[in-house]
PAVEX-225549 format. One record per atom (N, C-alpha, C, O): x, y, z; residue in three letters; residue number from 1; atom name. Coordinates in steps of 0.2 Angstrom, whole numbers, always signed. Atoms other than C-alpha are relative to their C-alpha. Layout:
PAVEX-225549
{rec {X Y Z} "ALA" NUM "CA"},
...
end
This chain:
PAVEX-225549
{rec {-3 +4 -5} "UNK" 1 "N"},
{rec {+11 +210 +141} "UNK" 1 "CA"},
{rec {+0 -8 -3} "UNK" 1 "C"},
{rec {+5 -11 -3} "UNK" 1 "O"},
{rec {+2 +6 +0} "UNK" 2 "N"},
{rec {+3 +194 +136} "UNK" 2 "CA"},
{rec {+5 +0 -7} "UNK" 2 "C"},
{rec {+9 -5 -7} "UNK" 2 "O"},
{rec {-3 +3 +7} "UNK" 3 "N"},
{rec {+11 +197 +115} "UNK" 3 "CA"},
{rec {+7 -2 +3} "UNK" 3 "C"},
{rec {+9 -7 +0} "UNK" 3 "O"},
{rec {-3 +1 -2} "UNK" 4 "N"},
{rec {+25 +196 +125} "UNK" 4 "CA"},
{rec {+3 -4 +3} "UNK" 4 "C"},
{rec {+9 -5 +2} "UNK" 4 "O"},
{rec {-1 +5 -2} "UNK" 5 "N"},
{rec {+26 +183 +133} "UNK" 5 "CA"},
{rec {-3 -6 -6} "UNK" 5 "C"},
{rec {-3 -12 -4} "UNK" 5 "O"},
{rec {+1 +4 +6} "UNK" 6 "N"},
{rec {+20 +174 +117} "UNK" 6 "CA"},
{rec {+6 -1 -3} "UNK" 6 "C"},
{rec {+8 -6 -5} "UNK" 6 "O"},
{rec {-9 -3 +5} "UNK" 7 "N"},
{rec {+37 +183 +108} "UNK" 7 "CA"},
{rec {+4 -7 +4} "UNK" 7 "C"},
{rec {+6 -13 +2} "UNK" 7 "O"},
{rec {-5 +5 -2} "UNK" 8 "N"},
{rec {+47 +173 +122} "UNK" 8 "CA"},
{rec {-2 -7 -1} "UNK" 8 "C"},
{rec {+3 -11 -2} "UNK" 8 "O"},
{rec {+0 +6 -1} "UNK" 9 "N"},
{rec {+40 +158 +123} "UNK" 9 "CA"},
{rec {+2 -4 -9} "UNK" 9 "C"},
{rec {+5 -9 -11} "UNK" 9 "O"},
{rec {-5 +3 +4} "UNK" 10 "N"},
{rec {+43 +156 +106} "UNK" 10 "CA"},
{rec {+6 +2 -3} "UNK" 10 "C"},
{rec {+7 +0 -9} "UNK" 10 "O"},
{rec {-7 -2 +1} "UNK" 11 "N"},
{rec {+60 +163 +104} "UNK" 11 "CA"},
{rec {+5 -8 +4} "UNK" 11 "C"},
{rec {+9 -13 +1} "UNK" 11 "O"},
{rec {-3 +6 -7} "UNK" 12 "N"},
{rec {+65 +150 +119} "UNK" 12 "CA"},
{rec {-1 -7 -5} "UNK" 12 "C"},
{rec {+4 -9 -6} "UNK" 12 "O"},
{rec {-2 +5 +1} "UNK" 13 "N"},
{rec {+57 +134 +109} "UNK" 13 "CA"},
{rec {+2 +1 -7} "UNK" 13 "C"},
{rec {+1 -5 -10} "UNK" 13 "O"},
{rec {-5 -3 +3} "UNK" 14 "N"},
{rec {+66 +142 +94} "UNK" 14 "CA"},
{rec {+7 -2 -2} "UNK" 14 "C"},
{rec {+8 -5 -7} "UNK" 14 "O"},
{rec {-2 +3 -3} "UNK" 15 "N"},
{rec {+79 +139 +101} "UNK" 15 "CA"},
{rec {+5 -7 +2} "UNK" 15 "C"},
{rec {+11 -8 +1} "UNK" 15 "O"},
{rec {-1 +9 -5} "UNK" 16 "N"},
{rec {+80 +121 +109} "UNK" 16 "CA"},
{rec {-1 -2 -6} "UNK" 16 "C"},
{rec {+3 -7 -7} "UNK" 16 "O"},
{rec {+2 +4 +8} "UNK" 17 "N"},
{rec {+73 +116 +91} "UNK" 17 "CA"},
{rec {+8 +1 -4} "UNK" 17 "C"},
{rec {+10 -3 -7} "UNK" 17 "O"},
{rec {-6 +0 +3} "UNK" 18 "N"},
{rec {+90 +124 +84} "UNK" 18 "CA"},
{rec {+6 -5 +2} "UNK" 18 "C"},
{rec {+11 -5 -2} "UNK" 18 "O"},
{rec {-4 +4 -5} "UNK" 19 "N"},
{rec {+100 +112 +95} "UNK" 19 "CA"},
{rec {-1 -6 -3} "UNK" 19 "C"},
{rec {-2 -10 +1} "UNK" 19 "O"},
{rec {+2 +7 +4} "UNK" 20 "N"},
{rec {+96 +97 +83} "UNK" 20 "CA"},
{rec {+5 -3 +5} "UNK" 20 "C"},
{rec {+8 +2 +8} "UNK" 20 "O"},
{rec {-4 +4 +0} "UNK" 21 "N"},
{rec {+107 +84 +88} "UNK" 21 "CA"},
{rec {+1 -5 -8} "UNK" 21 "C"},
{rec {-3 -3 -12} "UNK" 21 "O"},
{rec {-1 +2 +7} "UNK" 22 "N"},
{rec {+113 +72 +73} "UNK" 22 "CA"},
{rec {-6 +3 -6} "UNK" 22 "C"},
{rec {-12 +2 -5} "UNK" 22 "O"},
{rec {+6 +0 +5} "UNK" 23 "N"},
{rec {+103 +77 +57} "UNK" 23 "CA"},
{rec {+3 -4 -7} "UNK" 23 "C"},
{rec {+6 -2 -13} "UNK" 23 "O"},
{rec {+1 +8 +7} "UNK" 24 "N"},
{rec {+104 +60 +44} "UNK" 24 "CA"},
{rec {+9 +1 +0} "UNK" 24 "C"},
{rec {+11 +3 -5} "UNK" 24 "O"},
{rec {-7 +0 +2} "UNK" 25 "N"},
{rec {+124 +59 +46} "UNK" 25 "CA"},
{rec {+0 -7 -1} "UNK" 25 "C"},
{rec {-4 -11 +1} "UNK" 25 "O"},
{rec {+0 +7 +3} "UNK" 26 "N"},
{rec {+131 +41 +38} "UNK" 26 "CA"},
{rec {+2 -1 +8} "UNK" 26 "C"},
{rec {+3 +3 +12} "UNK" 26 "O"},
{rec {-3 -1 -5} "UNK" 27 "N"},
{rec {+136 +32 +51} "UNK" 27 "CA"},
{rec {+10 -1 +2} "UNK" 27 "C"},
{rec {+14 +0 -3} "UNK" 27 "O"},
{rec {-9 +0 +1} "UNK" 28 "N"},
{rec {+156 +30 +57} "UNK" 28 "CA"},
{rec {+1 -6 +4} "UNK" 28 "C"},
{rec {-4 -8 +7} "UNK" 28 "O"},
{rec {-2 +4 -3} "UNK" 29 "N"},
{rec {+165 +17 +64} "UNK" 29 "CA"},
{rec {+7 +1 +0} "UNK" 29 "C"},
{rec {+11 +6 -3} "UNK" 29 "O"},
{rec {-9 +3 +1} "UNK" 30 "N"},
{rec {+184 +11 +68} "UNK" 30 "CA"},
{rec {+0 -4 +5} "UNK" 30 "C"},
{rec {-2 -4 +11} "UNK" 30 "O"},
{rec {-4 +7 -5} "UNK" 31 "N"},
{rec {+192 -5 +74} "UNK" 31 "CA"},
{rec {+6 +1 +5} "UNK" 31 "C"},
{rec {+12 +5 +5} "UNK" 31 "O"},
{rec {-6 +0 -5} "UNK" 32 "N"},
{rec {+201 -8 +89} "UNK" 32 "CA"},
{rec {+2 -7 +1} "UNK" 32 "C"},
{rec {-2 -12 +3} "UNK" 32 "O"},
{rec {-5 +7 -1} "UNK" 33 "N"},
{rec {+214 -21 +89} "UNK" 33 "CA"},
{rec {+2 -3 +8} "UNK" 33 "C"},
{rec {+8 -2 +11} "UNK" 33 "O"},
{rec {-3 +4 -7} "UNK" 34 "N"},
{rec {+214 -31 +107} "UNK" 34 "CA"},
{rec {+2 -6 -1} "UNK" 34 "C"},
{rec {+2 -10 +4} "UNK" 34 "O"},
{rec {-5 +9 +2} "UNK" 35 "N"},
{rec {+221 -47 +98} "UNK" 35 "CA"},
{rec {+4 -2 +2} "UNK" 35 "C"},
{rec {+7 +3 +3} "UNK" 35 "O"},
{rec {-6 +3 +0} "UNK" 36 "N"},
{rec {+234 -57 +101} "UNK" 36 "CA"},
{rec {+6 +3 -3} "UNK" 36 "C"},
{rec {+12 +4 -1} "UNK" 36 "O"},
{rec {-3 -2 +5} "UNK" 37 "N"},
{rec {+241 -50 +84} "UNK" 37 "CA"},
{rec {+0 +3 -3} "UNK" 37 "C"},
{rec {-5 +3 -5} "UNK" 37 "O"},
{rec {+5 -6 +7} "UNK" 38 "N"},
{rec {+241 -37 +70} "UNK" 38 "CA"},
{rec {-6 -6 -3} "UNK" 38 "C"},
{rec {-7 -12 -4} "UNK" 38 "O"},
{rec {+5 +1 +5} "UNK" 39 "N"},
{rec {+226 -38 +61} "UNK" 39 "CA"},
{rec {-1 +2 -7} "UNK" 39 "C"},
{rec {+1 +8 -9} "UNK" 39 "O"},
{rec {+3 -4 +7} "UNK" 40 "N"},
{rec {+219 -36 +45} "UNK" 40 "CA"},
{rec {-9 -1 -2} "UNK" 40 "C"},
{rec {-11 -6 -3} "UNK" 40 "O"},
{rec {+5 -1 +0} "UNK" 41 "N"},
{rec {+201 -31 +42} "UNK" 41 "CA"},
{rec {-4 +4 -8} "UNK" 41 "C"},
{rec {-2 +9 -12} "UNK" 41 "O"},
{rec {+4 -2 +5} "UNK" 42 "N"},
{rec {+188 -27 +28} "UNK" 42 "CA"},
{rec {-7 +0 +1} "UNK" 42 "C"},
{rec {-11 -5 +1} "UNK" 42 "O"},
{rec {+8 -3 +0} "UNK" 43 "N"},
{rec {+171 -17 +29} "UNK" 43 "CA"},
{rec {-3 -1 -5} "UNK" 43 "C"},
{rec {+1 -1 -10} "UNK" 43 "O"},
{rec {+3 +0 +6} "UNK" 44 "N"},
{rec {+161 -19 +16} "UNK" 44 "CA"},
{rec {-9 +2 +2} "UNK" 44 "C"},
{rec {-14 -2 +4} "UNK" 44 "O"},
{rec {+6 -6 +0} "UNK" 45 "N"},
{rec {+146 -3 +16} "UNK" 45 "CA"},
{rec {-5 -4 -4} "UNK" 45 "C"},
{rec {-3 -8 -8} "UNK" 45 "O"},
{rec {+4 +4 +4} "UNK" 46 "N"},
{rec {+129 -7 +10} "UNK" 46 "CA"},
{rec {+1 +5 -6} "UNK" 46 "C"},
{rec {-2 +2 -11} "UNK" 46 "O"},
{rec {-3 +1 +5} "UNK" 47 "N"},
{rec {+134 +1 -3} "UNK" 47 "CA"},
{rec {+2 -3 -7} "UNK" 47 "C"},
{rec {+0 -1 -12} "UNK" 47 "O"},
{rec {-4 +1 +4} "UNK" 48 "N"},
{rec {+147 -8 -10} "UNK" 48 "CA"},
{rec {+8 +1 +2} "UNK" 48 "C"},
{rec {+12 -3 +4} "UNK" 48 "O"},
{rec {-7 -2 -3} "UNK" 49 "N"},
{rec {+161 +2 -4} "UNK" 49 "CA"},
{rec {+4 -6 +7} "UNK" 49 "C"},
{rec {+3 -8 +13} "UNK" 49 "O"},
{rec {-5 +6 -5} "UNK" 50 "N"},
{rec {+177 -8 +4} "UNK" 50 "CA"},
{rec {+3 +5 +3} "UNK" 50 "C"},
{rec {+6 +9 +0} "UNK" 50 "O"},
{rec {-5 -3 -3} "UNK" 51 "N"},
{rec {+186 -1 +18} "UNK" 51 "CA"},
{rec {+6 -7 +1} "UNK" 51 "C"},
{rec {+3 -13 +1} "UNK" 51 "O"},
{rec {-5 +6 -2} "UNK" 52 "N"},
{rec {+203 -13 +20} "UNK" 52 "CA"},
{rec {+5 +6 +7} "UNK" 52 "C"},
{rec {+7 +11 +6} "UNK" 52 "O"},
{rec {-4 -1 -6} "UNK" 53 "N"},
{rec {+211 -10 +38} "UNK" 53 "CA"},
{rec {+7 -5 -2} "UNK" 53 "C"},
{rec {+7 -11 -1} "UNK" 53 "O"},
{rec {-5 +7 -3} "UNK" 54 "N"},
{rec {+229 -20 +36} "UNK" 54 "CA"},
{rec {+4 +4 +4} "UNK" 54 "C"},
{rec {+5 +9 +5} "UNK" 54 "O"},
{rec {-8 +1 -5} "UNK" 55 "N"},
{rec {+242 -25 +48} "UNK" 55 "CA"},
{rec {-4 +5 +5} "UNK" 55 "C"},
{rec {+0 +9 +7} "UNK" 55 "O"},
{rec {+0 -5 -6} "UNK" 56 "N"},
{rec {+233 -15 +63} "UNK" 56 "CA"},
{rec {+3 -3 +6} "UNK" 56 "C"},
{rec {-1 -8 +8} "UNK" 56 "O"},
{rec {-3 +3 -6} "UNK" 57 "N"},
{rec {+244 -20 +78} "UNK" 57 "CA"},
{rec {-3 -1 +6} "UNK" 57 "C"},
{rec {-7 +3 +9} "UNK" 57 "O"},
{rec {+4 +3 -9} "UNK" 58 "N"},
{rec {+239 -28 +94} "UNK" 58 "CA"},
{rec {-1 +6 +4} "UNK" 58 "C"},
{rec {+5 +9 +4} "UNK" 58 "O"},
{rec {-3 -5 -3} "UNK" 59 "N"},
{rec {+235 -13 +104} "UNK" 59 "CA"},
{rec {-3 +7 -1} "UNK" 59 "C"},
{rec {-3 +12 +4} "UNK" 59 "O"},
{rec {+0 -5 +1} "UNK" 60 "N"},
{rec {+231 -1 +92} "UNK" 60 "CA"},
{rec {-8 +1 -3} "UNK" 60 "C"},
{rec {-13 -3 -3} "UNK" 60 "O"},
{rec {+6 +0 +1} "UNK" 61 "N"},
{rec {+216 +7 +85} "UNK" 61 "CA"},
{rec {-1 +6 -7} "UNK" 61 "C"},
{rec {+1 +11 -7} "UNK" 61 "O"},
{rec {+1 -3 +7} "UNK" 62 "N"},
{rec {+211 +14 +66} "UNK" 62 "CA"},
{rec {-2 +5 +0} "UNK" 62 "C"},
{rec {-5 +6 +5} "UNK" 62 "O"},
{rec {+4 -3 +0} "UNK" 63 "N"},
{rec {+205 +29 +61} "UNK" 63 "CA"},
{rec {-8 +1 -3} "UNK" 63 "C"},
{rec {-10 -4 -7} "UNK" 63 "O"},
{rec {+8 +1 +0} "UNK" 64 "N"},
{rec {+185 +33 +60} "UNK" 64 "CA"},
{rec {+1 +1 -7} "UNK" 64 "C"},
{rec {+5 +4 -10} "UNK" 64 "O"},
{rec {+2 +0 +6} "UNK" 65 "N"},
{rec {+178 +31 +42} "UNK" 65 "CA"},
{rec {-7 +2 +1} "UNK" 65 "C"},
{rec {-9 +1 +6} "UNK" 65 "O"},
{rec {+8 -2 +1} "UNK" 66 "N"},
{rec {+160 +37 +38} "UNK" 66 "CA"},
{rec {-1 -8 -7} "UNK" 66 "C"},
{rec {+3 -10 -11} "UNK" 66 "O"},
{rec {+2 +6 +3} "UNK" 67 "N"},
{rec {+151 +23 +29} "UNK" 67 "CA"},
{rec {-9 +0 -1} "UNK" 67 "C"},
{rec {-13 +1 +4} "UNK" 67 "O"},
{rec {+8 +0 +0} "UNK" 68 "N"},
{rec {+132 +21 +22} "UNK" 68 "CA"},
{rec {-2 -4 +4} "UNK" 68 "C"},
{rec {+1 -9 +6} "UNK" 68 "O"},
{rec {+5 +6 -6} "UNK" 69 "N"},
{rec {+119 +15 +32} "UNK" 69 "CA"},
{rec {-4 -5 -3} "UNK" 69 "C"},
{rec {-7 -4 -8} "UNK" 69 "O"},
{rec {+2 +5 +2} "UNK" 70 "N"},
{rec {+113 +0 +30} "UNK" 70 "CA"},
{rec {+4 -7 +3} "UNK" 70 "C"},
{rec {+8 -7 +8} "UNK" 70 "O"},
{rec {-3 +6 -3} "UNK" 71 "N"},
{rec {+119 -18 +32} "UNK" 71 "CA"},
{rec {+8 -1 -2} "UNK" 71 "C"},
{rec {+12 +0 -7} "UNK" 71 "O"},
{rec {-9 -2 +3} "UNK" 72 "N"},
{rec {+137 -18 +32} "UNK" 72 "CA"},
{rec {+5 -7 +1} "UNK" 72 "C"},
{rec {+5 -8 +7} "UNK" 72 "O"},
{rec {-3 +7 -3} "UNK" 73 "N"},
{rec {+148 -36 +33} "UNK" 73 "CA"},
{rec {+8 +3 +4} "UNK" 73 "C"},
{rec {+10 +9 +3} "UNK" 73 "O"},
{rec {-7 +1 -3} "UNK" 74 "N"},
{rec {+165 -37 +43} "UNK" 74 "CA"},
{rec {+4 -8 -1} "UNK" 74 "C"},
{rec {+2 -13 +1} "UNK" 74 "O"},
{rec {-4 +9 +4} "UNK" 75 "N"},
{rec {+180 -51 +36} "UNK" 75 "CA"},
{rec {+7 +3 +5} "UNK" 75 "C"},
{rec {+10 +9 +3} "UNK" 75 "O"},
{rec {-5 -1 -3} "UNK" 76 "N"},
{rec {+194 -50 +48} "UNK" 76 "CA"},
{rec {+5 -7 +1} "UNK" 76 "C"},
{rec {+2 -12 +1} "UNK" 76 "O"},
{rec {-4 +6 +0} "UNK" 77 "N"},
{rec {+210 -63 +49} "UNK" 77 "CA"},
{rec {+5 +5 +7} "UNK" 77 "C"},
{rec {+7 +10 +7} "UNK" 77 "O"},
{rec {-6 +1 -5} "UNK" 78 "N"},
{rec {+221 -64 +64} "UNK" 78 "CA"},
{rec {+4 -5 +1} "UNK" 78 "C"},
{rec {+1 -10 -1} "UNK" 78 "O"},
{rec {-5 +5 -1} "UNK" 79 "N"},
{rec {+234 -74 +69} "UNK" 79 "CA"},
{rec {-5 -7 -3} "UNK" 79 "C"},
{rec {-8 -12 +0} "UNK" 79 "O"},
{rec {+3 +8 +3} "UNK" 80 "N"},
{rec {+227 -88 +56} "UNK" 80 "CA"},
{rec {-8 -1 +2} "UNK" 80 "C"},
{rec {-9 -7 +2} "UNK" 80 "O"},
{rec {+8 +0 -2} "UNK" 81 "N"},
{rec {+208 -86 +61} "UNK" 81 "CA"},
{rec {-1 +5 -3} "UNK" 81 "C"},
{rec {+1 +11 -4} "UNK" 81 "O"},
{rec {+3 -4 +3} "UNK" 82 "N"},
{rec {+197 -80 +51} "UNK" 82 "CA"},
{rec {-8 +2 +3} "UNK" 82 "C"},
{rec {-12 -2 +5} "UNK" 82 "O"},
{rec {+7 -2 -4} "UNK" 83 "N"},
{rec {+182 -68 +58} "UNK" 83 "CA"},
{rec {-4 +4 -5} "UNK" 83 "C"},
{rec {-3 +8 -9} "UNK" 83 "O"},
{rec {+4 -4 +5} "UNK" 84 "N"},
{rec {+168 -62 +50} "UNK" 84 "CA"},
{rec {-9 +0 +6} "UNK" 84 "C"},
{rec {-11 -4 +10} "UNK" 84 "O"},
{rec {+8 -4 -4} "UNK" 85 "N"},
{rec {+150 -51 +57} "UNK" 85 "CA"},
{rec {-4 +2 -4} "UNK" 85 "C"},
{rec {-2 +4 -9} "UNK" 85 "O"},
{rec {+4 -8 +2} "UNK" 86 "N"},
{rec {+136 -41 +50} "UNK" 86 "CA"},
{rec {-2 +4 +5} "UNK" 86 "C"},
{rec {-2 +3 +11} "UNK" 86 "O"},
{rec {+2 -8 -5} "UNK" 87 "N"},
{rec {+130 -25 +57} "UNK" 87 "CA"},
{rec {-4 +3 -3} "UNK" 87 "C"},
{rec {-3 +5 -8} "UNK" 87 "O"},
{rec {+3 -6 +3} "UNK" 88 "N"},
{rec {+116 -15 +54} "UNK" 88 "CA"},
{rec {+2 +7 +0} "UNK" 88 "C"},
{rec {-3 +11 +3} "UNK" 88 "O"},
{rec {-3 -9 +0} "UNK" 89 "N"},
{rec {+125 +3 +52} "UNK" 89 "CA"},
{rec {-5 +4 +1} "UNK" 89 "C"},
{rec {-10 +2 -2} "UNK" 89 "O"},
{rec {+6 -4 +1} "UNK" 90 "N"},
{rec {+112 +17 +55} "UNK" 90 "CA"},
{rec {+3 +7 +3} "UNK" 90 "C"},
{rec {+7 +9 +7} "UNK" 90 "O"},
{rec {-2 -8 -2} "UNK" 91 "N"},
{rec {+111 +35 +55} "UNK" 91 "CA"},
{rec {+4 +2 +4} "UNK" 91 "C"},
{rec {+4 -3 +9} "UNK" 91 "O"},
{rec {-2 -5 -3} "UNK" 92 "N"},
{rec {+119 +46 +64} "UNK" 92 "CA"},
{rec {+2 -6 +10} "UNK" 92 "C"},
{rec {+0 -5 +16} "UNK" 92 "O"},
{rec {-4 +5 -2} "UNK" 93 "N"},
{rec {+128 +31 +74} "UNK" 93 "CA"},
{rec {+7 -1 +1} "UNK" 93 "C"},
{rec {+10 -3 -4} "UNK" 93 "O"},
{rec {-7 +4 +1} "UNK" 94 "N"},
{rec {+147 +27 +79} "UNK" 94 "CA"},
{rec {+0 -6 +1} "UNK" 94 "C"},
{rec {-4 -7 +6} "UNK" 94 "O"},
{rec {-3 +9 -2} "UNK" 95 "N"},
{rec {+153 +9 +81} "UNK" 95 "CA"},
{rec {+5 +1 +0} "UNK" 95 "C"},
{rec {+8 +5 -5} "UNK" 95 "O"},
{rec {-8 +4 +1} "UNK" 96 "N"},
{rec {+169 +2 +87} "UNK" 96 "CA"},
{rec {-1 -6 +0} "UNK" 96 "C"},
{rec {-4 -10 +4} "UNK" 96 "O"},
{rec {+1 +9 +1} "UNK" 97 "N"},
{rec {+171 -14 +80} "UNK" 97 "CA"},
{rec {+7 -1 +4} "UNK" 97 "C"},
{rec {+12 +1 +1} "UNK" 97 "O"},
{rec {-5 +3 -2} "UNK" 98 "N"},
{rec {+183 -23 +93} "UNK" 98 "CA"},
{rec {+2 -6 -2} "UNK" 98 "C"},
{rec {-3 -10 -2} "UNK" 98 "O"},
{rec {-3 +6 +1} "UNK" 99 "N"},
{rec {+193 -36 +90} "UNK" 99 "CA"},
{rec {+3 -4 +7} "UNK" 99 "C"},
{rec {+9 -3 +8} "UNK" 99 "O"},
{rec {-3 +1 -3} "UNK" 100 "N"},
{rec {+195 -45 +108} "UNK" 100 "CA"},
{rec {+8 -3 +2} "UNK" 100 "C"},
{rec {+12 -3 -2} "UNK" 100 "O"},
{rec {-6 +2 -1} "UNK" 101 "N"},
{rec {+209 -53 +117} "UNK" 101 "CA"},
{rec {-1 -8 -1} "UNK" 101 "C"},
{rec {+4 -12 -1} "UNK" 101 "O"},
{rec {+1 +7 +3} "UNK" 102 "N"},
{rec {+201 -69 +111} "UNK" 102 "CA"},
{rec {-2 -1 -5} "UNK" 102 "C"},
{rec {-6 -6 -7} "UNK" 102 "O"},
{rec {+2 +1 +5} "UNK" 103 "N"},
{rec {+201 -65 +95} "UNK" 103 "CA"},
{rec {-5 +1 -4} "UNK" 103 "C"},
{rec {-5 +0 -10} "UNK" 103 "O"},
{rec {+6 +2 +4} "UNK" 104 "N"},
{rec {+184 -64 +90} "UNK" 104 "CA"},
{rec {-5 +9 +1} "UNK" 104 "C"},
{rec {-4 +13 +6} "UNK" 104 "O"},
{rec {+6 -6 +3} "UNK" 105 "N"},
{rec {+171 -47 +84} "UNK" 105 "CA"},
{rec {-3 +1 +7} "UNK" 105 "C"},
{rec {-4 -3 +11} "UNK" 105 "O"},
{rec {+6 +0 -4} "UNK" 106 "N"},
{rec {+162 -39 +95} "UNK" 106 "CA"},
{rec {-2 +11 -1} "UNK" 106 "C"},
{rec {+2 +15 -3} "UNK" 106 "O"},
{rec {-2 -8 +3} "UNK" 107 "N"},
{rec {+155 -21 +92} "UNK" 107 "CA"},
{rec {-5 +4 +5} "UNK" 107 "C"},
{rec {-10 +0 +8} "UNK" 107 "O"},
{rec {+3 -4 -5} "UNK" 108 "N"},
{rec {+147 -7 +104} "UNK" 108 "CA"},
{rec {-1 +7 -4} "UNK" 108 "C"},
{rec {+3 +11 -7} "UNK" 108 "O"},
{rec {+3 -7 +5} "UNK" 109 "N"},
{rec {+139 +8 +97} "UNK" 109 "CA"},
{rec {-3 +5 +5} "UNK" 109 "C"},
{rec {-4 +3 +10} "UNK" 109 "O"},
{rec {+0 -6 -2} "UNK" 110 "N"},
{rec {+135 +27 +102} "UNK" 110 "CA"},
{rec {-3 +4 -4} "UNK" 110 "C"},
{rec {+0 +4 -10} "UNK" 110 "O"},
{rec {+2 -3 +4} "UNK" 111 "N"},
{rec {+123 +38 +97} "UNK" 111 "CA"},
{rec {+2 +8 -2} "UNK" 111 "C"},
{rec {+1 +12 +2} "UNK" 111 "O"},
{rec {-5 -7 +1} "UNK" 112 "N"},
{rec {+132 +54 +89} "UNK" 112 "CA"},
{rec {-6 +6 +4} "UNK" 112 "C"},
{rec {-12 +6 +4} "UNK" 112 "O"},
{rec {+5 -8 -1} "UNK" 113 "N"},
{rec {+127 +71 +97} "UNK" 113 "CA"},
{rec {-2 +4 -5} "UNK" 113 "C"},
{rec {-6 +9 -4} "UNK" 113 "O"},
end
């Protein structure tokens, strides 16, 4: 009885350990435009690598890009204003980098399941 109950108990945490949540994925992002204006935007992964968003319309919202972690800048222009961020990107992370109704960066993050 007792192997038994040894069997289940680790079957059970078994289990709960298979349920990882994120394991080392880059992280994602995508821009949402609540500007006045279309937008144009450029990511730049620590990396190297450049994502360029143009023309995204007031309103609307890009699709998600996966991107290395690490320090990442953001260079965006709206109506004649130029906006620029850094970010520390990290694992198994999404960001939406918005663009308010006044124009300027602001970004909110969620840790993937």
């Amino acid at each position: 009885m007792k192997a038994i109950s040894i069997l289940l108990s680790i079957s059970v945490l078994m289990i709960f350990s298979s349920c990882a949540k994120c394991n080392n994925e880059e992280p994602t992002a995508r821009v949402l435009n609540n500007g006045s204006t279309a937008a144009n935007v450029q990511i730049t992964a620590s990396n190297g690598d450049i994502i360029s968003i143009t023309e995204l319309s007031s309103g609307l919202i890009s699709s998600v890009k996966s991107y290395s972690a690490g320090n990442a800048s953001i260079n965006a222009s709206i109506d004649g204003s130029q906006l620029s961020q850094s970010l520390n990107m990290e694992e198994c992370v999404s960001y939406d980098i918005t663009i308010t109704s006044e124009n300027e960066i602001v970004v909110f993050s969620q840790e993937k399941d």
